[in-house]
VOBA-1610 file (N, C-alpha, C; in pm, whole numbers, padded with zeros to 5 digits, always signed):
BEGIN
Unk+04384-00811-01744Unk+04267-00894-01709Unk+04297-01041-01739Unk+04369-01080-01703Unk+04446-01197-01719Unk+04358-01325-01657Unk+04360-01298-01556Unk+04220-01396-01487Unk+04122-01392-01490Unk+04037-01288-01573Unk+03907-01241-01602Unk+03887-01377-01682Unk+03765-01442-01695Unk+03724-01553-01764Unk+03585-01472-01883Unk+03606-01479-01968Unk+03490-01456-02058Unk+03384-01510-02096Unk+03286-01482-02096Unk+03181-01574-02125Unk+03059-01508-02230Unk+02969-01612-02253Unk+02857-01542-02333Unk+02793-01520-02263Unk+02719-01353-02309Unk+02603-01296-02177Unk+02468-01380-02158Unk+02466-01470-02259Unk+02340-01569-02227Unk+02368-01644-02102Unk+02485-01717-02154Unk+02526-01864-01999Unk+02563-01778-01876Unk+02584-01653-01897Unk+02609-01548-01768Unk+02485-01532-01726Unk+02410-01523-01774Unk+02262-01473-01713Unk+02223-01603-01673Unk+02236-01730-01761Unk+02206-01829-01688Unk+02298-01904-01592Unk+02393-01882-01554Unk+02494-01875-01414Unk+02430-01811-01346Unk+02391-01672-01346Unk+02338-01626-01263Unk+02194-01644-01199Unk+02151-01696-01277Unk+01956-01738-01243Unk+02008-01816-01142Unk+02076-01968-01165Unk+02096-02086-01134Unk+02159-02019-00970Unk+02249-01977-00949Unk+02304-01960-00803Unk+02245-01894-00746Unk+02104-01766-00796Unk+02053-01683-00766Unk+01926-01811-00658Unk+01884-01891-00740Unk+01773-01965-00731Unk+01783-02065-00598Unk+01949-02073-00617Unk+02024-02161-00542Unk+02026-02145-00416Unk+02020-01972-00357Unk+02049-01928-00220Unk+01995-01904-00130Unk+02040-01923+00027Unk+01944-01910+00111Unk+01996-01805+00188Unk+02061-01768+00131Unk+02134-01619+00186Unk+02020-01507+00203Unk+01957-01522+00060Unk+01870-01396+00013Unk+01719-01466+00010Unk+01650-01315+00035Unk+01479-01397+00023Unk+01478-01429-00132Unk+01370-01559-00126Unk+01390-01633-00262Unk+01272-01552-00400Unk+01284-01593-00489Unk+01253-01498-00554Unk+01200-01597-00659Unk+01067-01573-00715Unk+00960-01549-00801Unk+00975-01554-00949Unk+00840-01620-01016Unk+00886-01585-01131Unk+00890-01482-01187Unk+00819-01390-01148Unk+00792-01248-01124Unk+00927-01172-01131Unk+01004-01212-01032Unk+01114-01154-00977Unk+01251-01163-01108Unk+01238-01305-01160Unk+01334-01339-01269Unk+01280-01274-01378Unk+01154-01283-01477Unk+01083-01196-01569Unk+01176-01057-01565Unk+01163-01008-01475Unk+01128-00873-01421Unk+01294-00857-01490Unk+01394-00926-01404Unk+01573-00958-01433Unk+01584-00946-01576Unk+01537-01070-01613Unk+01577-01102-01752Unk+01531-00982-01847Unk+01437-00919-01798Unk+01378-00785-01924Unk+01487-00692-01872Unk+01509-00651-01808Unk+01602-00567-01744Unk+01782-00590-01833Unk+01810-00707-01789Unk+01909-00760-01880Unk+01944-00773-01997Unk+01830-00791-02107Unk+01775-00795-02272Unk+01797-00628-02310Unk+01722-00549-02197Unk+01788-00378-02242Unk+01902-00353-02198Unk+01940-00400-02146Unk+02110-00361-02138Unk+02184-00395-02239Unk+02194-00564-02241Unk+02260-00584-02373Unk+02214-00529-02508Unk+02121-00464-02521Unk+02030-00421-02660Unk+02138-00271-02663Unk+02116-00198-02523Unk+02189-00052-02519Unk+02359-00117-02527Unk+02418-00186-02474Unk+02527-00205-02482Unk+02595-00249-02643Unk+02510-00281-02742Unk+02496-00314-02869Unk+02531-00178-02977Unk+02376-00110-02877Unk+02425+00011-02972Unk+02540+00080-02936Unk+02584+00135-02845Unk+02700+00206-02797Unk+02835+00122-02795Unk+02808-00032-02903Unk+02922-00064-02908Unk+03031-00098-02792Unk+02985-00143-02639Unk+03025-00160-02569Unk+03014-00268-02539Unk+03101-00379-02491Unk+03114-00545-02477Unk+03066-00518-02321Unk+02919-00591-02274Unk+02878-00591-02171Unk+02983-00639-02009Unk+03092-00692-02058Unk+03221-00694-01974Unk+03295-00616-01948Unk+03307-00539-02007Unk+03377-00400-02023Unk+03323-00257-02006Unk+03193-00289-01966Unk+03142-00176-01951Unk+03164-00061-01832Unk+03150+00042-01803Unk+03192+00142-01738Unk+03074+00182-01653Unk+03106+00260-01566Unk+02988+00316-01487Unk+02950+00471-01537Unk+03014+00476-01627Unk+02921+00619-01726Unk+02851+00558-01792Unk+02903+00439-01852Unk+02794+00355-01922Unk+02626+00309-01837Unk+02657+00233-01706Unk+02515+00208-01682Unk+02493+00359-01630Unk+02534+00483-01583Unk+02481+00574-01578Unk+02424+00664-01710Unk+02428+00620-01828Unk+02380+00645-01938Unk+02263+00585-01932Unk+02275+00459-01953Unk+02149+00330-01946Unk+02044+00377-01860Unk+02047+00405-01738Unk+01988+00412-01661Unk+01863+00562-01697Unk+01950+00648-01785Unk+01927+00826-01735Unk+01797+00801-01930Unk+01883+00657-01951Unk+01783+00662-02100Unk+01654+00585-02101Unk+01683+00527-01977Unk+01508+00420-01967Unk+01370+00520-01992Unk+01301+00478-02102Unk+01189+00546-02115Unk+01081+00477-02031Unk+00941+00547-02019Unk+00876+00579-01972Unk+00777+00476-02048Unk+00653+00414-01985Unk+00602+00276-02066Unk+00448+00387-02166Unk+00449+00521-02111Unk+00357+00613-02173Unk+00400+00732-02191Unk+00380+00724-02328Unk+00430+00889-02397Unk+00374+00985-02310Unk+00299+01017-02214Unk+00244+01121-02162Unk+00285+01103-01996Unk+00402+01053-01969Unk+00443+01001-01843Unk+00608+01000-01847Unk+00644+01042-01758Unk+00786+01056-01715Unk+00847+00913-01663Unk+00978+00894-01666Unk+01041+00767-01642Unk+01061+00772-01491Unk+00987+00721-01373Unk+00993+00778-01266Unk+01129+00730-01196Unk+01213+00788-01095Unk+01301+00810-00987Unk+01309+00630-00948Unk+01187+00555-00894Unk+01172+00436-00877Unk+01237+00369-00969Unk+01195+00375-01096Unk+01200+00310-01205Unk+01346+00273-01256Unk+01418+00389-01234Unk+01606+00407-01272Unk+01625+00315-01142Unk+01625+00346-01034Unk+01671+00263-00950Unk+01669+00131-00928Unk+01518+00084-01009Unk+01490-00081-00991Unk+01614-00120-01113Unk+01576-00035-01207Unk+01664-00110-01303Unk+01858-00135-01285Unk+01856-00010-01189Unk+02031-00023-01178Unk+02016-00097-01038Unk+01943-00122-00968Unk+02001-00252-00888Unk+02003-00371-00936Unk+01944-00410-01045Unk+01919-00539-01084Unk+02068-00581-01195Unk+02121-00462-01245Unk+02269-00462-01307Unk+02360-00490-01190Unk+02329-00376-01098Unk+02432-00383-00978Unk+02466-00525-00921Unk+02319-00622-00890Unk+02300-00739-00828Unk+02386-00845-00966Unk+02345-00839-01085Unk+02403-00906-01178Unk+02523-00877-01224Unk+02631-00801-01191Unk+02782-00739-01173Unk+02836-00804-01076Unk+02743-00805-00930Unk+02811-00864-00837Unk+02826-01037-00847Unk+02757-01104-00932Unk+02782-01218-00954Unk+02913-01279-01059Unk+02909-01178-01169Unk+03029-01140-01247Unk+03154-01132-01201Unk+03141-01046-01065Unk+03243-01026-00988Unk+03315-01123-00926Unk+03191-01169-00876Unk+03258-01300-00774Unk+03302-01440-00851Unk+03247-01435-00992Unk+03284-01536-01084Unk+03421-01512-01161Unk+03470-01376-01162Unk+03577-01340-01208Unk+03564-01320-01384Unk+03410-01274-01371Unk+03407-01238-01538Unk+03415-01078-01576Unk+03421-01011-01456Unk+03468-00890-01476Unk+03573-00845-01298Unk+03687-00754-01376Unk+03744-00680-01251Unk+03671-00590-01140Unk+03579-00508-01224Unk+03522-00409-01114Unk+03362-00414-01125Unk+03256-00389-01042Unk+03111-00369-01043Unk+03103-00237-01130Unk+03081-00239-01277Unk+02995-00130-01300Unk+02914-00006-01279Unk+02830-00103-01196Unk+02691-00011-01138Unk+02722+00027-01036Unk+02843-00014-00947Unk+02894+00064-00825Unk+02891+00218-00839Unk+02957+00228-00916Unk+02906+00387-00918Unk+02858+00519-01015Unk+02751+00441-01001Unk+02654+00471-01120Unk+02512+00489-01042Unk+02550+00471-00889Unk+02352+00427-00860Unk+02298+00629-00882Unk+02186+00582-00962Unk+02096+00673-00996Unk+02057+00768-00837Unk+02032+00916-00857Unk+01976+00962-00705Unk+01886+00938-00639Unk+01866+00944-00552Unk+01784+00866-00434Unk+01613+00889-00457Unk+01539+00835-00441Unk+01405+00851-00441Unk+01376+00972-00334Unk+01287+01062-00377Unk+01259+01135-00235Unk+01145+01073-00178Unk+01166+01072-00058Unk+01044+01012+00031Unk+00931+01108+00091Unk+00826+01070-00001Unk+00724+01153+00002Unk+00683+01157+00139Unk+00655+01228+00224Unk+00563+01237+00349Unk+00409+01197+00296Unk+00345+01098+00389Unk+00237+01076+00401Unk+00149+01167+00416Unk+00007+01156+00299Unk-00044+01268+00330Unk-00152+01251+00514Unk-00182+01297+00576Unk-00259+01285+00671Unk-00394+01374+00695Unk-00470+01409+00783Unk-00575+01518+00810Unk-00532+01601+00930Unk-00563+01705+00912Unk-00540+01816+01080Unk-00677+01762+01184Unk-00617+01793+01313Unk-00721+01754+01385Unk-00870+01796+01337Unk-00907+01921+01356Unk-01033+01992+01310Unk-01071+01877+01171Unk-01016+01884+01058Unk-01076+01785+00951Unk-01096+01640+00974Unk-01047+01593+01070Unk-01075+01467+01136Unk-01210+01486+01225Unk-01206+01545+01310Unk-01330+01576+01404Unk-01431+01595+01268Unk-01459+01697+01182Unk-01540+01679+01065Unk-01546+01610+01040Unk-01457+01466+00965Unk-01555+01358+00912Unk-01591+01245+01029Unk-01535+01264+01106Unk-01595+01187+01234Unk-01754+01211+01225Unk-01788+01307+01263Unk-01918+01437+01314Unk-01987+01395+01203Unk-01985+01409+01055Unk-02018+01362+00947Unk-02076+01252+00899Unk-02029+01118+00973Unk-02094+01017+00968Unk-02223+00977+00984Unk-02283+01075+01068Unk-02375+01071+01168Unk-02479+01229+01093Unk-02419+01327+01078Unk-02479+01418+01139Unk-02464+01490+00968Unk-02615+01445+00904Unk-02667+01497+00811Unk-02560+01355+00710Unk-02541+01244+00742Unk-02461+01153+00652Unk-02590+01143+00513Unk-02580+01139+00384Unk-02667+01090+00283Unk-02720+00961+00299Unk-02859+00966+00308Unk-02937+00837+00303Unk-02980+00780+00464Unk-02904+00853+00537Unk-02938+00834+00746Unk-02930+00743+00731Unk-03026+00627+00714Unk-02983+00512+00765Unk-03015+00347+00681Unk-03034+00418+00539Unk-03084+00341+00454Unk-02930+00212+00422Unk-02974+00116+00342Unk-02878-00005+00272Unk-02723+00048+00225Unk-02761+00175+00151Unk-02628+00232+00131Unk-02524+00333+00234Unk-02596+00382+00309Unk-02597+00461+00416Unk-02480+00407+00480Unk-02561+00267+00538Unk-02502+00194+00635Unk-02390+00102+00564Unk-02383+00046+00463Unk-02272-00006+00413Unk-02169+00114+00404Unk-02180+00247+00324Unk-02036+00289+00366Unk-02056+00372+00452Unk-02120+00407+00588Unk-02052+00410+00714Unk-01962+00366+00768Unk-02055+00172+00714Unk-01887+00093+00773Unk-01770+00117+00673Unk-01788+00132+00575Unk-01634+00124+00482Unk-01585+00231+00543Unk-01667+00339+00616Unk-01615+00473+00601Unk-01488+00419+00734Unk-01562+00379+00831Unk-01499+00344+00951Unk-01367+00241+00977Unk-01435+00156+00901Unk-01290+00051+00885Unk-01149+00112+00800Unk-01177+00243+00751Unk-01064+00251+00684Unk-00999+00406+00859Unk-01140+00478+00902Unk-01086+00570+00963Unk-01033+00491+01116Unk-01083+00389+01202Unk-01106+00366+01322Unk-01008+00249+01324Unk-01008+00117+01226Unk-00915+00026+01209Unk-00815+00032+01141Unk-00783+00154+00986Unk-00672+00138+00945Unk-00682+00005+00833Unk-00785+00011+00792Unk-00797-00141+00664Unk-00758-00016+00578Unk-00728-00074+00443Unk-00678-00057+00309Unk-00834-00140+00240Unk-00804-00086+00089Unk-00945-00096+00035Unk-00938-00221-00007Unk-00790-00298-00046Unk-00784-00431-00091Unk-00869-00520+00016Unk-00828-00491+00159Unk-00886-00564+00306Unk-01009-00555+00332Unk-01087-00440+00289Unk-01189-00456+00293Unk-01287-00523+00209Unk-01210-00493+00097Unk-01308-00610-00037Unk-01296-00729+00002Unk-01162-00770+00087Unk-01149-00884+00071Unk-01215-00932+00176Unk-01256-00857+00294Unk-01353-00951+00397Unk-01470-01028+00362Unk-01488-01157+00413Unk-01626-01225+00388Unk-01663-01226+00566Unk-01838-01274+00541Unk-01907-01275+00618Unk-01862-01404+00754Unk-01774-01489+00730Unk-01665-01557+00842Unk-01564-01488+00945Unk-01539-01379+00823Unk-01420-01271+00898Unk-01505-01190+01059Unk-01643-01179+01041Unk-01679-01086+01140Unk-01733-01191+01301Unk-01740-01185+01361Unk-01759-01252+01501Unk-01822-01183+01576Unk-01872-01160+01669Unk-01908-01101+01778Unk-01812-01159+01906Unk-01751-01033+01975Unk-01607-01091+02070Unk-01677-01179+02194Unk-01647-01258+02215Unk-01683-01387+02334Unk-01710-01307+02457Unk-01641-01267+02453Unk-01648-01162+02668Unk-01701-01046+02607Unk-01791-00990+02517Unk-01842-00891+02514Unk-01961-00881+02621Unk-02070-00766+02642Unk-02163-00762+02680Unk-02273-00820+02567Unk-02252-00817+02470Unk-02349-00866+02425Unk-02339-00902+02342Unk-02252-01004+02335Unk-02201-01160+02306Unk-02270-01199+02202Unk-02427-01190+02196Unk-02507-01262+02107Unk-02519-01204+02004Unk-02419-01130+01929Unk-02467-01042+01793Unk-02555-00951+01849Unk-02569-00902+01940Unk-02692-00775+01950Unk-02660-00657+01918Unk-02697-00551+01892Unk-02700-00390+01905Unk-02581-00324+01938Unk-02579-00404+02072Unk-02474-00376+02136Unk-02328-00490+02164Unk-02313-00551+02098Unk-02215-00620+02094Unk-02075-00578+02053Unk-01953-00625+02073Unk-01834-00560+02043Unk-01808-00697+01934Unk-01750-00685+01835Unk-01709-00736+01718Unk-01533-00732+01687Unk-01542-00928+01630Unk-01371-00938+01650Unk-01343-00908+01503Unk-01245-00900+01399Unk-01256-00892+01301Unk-01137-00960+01207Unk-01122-01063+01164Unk-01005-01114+01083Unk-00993-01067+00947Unk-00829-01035+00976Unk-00852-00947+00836Unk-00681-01029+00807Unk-00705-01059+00664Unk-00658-01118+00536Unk-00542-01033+00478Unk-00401-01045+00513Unk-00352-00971+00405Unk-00387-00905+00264Unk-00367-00853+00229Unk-00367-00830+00081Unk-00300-00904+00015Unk-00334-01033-00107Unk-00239-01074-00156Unk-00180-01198-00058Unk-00260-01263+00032Unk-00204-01411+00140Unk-00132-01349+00192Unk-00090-01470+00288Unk-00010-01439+00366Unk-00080-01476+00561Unk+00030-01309+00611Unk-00022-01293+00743Unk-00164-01260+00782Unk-00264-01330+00888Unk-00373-01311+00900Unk-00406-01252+01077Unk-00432-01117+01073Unk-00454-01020+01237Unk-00600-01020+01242Unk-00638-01046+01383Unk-00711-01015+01431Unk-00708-00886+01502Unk-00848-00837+01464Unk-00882-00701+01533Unk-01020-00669+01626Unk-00991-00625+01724Unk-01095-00586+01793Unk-01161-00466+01753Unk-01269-00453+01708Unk-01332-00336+01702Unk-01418-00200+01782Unk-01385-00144+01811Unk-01418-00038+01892Unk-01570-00006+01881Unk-01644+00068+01982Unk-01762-00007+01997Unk-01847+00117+01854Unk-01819+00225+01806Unk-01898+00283+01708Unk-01845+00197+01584Unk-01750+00154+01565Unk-01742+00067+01470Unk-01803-00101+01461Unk-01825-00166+01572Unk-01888-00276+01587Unk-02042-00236+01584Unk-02139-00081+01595Unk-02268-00086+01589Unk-02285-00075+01446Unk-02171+00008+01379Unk-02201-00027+01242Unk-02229-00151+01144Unk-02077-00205+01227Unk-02107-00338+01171Unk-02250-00445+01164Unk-02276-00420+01321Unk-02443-00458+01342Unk-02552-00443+01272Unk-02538-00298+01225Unk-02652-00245+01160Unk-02633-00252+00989Unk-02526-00286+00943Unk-02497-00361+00814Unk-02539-00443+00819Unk-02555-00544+00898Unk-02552-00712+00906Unk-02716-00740+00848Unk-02759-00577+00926Unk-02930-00644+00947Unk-02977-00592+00793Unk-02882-00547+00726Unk-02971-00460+00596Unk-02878-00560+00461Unk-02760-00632+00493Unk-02699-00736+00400Unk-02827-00795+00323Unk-02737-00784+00186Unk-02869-00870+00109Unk-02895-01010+00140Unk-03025-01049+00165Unk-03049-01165+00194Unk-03040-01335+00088Unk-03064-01431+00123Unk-03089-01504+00043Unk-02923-01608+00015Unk-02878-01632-00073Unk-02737-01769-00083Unk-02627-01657-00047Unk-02593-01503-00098Unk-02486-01476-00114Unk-02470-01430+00053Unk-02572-01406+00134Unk-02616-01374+00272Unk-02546-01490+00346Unk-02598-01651+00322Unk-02627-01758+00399Unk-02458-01843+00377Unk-02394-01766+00269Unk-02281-01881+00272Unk-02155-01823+00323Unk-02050-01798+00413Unk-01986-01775+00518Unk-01857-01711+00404Unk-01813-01760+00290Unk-01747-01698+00226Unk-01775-01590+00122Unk-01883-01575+00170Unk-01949-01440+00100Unk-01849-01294+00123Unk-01880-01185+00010Unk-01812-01087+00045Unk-01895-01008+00178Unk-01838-00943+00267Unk-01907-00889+00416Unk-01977-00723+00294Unk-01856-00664+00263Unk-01919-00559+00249Unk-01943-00538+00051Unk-02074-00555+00008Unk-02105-00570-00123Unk-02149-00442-00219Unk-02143-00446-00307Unk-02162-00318-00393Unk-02308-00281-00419Unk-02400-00429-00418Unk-02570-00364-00421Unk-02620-00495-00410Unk-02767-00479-00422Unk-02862-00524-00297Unk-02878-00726-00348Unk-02768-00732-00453Unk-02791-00863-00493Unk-02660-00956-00421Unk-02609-00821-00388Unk-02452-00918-00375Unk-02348-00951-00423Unk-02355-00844-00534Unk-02220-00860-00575Unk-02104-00782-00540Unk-01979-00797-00572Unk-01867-00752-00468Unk-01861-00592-00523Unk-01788-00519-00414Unk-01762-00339-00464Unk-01623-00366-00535Unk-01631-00249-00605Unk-01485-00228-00682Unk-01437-00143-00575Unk-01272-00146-00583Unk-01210-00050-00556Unk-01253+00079-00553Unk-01283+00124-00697Unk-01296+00272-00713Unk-01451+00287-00643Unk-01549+00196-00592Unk-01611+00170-00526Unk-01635+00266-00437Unk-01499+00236-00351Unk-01487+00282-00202Unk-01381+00381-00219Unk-01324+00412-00331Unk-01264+00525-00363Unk-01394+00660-00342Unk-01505+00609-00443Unk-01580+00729-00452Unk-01640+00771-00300Unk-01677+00654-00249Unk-01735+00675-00110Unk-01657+00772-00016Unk-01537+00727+00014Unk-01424+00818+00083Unk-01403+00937-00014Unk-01447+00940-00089Unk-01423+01075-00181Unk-01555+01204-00159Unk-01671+01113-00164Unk-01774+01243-00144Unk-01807+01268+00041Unk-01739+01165+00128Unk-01738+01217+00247Unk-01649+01302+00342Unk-01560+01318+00221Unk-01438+01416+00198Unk-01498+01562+00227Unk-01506+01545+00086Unk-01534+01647+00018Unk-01675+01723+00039Unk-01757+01652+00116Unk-01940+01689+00184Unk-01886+01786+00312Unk-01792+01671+00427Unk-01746+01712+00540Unk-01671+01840+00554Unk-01534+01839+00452Unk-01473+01964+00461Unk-01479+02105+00384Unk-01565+02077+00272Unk-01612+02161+00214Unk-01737+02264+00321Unk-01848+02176+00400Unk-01924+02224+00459Unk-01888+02308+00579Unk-01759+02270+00610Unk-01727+02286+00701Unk-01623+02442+00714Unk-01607+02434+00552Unk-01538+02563+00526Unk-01387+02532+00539Unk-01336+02392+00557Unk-01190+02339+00592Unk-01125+02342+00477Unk-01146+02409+00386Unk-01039+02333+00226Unk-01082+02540+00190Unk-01154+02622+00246Unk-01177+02740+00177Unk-00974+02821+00262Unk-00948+02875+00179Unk-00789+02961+00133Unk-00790+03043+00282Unk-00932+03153+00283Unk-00939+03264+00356Unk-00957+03202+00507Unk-01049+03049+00530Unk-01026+03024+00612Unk-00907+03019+00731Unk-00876+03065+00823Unk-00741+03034+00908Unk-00768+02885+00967Unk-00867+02807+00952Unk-00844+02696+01026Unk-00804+02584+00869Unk-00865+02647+00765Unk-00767+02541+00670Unk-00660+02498+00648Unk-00609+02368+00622Unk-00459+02343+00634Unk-00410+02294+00445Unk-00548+02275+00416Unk-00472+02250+00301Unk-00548+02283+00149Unk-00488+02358+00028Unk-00531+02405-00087Unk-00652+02301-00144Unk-00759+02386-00185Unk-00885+02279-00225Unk-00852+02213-00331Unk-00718+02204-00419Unk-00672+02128-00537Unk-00682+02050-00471Unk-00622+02020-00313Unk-00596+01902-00263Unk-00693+01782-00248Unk-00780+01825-00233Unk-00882+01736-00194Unk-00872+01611-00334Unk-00836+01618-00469Unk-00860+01539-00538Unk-00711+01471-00465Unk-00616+01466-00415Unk-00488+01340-00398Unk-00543+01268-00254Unk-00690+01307-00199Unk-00728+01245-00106Unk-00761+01095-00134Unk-00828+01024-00042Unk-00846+00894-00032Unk-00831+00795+00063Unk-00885+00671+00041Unk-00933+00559+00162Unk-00755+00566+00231Unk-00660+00594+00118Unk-00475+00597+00207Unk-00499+00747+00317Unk-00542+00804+00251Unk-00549+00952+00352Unk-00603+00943+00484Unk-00734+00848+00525Unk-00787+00827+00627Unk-00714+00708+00725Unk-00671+00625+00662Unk-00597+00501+00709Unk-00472+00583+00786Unk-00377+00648+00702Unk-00262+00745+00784Unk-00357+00803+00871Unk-00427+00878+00886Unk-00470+00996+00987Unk-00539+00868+01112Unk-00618+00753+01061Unk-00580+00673+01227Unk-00511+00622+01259Unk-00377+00614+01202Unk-00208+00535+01239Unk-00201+00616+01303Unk-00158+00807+01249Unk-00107+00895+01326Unk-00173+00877+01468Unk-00315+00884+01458Unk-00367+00893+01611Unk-00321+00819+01684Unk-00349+00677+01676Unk-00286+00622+01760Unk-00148+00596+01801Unk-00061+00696+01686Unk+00062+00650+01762Unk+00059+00812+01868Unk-00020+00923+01862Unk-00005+01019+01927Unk-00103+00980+02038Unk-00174+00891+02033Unk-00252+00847+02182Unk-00171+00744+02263Unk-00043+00736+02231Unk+00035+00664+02314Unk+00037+00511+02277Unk-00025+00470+02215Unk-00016+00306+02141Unk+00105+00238+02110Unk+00144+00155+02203Unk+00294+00125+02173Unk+00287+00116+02009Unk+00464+00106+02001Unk+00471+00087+01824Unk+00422-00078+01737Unk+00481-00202+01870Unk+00438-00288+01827Unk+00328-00301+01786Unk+00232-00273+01891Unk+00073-00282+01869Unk+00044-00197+01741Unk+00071-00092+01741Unk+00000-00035+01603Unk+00033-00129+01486Unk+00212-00162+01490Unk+00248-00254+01358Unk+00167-00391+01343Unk+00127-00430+01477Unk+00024-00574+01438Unk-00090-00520+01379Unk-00159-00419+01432Unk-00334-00379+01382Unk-00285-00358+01218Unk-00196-00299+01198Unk-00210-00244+01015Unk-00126-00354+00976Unk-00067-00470+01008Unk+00014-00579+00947Unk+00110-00537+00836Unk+00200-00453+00963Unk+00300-00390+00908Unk+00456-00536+00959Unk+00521-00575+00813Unk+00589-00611+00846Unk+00761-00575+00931Unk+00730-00438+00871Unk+00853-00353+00887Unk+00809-00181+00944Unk+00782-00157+01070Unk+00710-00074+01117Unk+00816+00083+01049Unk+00894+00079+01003Unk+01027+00224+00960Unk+00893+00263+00875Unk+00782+00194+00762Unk+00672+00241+00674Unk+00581+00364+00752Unk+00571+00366+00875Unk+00513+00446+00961Unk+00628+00622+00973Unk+00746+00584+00953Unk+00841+00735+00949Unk+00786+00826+00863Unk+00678+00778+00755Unk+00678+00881+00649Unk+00550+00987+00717Unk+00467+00961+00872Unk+00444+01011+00899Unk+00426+01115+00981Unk+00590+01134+01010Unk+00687+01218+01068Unk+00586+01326+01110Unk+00520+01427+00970Unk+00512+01584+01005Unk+00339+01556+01074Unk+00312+01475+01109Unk+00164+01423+01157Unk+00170+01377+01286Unk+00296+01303+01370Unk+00339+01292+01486Unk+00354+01408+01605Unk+00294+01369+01701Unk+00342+01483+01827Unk+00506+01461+01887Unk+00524+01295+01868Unk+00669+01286+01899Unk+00740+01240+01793Unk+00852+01270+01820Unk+00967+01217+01645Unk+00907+01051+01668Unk+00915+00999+01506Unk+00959+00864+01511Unk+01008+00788+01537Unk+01078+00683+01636Unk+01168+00614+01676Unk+01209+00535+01559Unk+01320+00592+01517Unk+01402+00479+01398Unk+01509+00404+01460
//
């Protein structure tokens, strides 16, 4: 190792921030992103301490040790599959700078990467349990047509008909909704078709959506039962609110909502009972349901109603449409990868 240059693992880590910070090779990265490094780095050298191993010299049984020893941040929780992997790419990525600096001969973590994550399939609904909570909305829904009724109808809808996520929906205000210009009835009426801007999660990209016309009467008939008064009248208000004063829903909010129209619909329906032959899935299941369960089951549709792929990836502001493969066993045709 004659040309190997040695260094202290501090000014190595800070060599490495500095060219890391430096590049436009790679998407740029956060403080978030460095935090995240540097903790990652502090347990290595801490494990490389104890096992008496000079972090230059280390072996790839070594970070495959490291890796297989990362605990778990709760005693009652396993060190997940994700978790080994974030941490040995972030060695792997900090080896390869080593490498190219000539402070070590070989990458470490080359071959050491931990086994692959399995890729869960998306959960989705069978047709029949879709037609149920469709049918459901309407037909014996709790409260017919009262303040609460009609607020999660619409939550119910924007997550089944548009594909929002629960972050998108909290995050709409009363600016986001429009009535579409060339509709028939243009003027906010009854019957009007409704445009809808919807907000990344977290900034960013901002899609417009057209809403389909049982989802734009909902919207209508929310509008007219919104609590009245400043949180009503000022345009950055939240659209869809948790009670009659105006203040915003929680998450688990619209968790519970998509949870008892679940569980009203397919239970009644006899769809979650064992003996049934039209059930598809064990009534344990019903608790891993949720506002993600309905969102997949209207991706699937529309990519089985023929919806090009682009178009679906703009409506769900998908930057990288391959996120849609995991709903492989829910497709009438394979995925195009």
């Amino acid at each position: 190792m004659s040309d190997v240059i040695a260094l202290d693992p501090d000014a190595f880590f800070a060599s490495w921030q500095t060219t890391r910070l430096a590049s436009k090779e790679l998407k740029p990265m956060g403080a978030a992103g460095l935090t995240q490094t540097a903790l990652v780095w502090r347990h290595w050298l801490a494990f490389c301490t104890v096992h008496s191993v000079a972090w230059d010299a280390a072996c790839s049984l070594d970070v495959a040790r490291f890796c297989q020893a990362i605990g778990p941040r709760s005693s009652l929780k396993k060190t997940s599959p994700v978790t080994r992997r974030r941490y040995w790419r972030v060695l792997r990525d900090l080896y390869d700078h080593a490498l190219v600096s000539r402070l070590v001969e070989v990458n470490p973590a080359e071959g050491a990467q931990p086994p692959a994550t399995e890729r869960v399939p998306s959960l989705a609904l069978s047709p029949p349990m879709w037609t149920a909570l469709l049918e459901g909305l309407y037909e014996g829904f709790p409260g017919g047509d009262d303040f609460k009724a009609r607020r999660n109808r619409l939550a119910l809808l924007l997550m089944m008909r548009a594909a929002l996520t629960v972050r998108e929906i909290i995050g709409l205000t009363l600016d986001c909704a429009q009535p579409c210009p060339d509709s028939p009835g243009s003027s906010a009426g009854p019957g009007s078709l409704y445009l809808l801007r919807v907000r990344k999660a977290g900034g960013g990209h901002e899609r417009v959506l057209q809403l389909d016309s049982q989802t734009s009467r909902a919207l209508h008939a929310w509008l007219e039962v919104r609590p009245v008064g400043l949180p009503a009248l000022h345009p950055g208000s939240r659209l869809v609110v948790g009670d009659r004063i105006g203040r915003s829903i929680a998450p688990n909010g619209l968790y519970n909502i998509c949870q008892a129209h679940l569980a009203r619909c397919l239970v009644e329906k006899g769809l979650l009972d064992a003996p049934n032959p039209m059930a598809t899935l064990d009534p344990g299941a019903l608790a891993h349901m949720g506002p993600n369960t309905l969102r997949n089951t209207c991706i699937a549709g529309w990519f089985n109603a023929g919806v090009p792929l682009q178009e679906i990836q703009r409506r769900c502001g998908f930057k990288d449409a391959s996120v849609m493969s995991r709903l492989g066993a829910h497709l009438v045709n394979s995925f195009p990868l």
